[in-house]
C-alpha positions in Angstrom: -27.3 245.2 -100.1 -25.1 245.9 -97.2 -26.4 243.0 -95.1 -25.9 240.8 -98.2 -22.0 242.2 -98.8 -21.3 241.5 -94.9 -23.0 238.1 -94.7 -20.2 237.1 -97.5 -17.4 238.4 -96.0 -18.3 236.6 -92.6 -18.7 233.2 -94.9 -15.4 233.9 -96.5 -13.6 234.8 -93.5 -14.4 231.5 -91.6 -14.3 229.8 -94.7 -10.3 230.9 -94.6 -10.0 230.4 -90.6 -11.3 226.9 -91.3 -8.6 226.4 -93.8 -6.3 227.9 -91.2 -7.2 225.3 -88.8 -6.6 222.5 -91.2 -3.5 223.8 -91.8 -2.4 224.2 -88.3 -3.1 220.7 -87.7 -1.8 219.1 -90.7 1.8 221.3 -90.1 2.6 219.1 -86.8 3.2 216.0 -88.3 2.7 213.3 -91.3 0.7 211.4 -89.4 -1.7 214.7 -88.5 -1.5 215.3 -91.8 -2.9 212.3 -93.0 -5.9 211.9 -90.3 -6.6 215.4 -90.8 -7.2 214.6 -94.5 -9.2 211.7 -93.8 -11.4 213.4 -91.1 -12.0 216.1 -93.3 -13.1 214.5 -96.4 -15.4 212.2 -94.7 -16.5 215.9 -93.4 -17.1 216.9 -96.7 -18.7 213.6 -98.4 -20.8 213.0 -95.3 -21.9 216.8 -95.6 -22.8 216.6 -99.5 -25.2 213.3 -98.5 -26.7 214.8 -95.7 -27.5 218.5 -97.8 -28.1 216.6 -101.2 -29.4 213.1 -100.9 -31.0 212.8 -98.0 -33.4 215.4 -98.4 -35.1 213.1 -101.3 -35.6 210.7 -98.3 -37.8 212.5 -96.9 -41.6 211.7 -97.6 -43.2 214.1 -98.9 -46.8 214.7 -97.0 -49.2 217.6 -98.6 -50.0 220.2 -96.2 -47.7 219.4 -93.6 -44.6 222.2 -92.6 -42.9 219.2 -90.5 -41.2 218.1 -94.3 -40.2 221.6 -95.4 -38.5 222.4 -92.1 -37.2 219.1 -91.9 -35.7 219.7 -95.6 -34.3 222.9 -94.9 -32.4 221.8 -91.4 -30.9 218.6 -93.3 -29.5 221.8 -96.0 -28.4 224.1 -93.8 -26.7 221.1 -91.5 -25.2 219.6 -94.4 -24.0 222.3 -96.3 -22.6 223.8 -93.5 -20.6 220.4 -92.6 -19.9 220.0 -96.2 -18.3 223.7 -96.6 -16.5 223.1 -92.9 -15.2 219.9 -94.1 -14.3 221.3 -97.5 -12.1 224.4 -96.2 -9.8 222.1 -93.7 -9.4 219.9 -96.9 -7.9 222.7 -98.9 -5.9 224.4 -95.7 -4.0 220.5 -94.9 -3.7 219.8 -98.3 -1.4 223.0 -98.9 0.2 222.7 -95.9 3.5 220.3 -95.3 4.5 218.7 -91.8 7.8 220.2 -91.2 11.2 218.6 -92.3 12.7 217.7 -89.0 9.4 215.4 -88.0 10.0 213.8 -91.0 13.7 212.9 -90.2 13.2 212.4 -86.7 10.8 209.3 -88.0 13.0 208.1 -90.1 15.5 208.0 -87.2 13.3 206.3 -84.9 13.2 203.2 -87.7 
């Protein structure tokens, strides 16, 4: 029970450093912002293909532990890039570049 209770609070604390990160980066500019966003939704859709789809790619051979463990590393790989991609979504999108880089863009037009 105890292992169980720390195990989540580990997940949700890098879950919320993740975001962190994603926010740090998406607070220096628009133009972070916005590649920050892209990188990390491509994160997240690559890591929902690689932990859902591909999997059913696999061929399936009777007997043989090569396509279990093979399974189980494209879940683990993909859901962890799919919850990695998924927190620096949520930390950029909630965070704004601040309003002097904005100006100072507008400046340099």
């Amino acid at each position: 029970m105890l292992q169980g209770v720390l195990l989540l609070a580990i997940g949700i604390a890098v879950f919320v450093l993740l975001g962190y990160a994603g926010g740090r980066i998406a607070r220096r500019s628009r133009r972070d912002r916005r590649s920050a966003l892209r990188v990390f939704a491509l994160s997240f859709v690559a890591g929902l293909v690689i932990a859902l789809w591909l999997p059913h790619r696999v061929p399936l051979t009777e007997g043989s532990a090569a396509t279990m463990v093979a399974i189980l590393v494209l879940w683990i790989a993909g859901g962890s890039m799919a919850i990695m991609g998924l927190a620096g979504l949520i930390g950029a999108w909630f965070s704004r570049p601040p309003p002097e880089s904005t100006t100072q863009r507008l400046e340099d037009r």
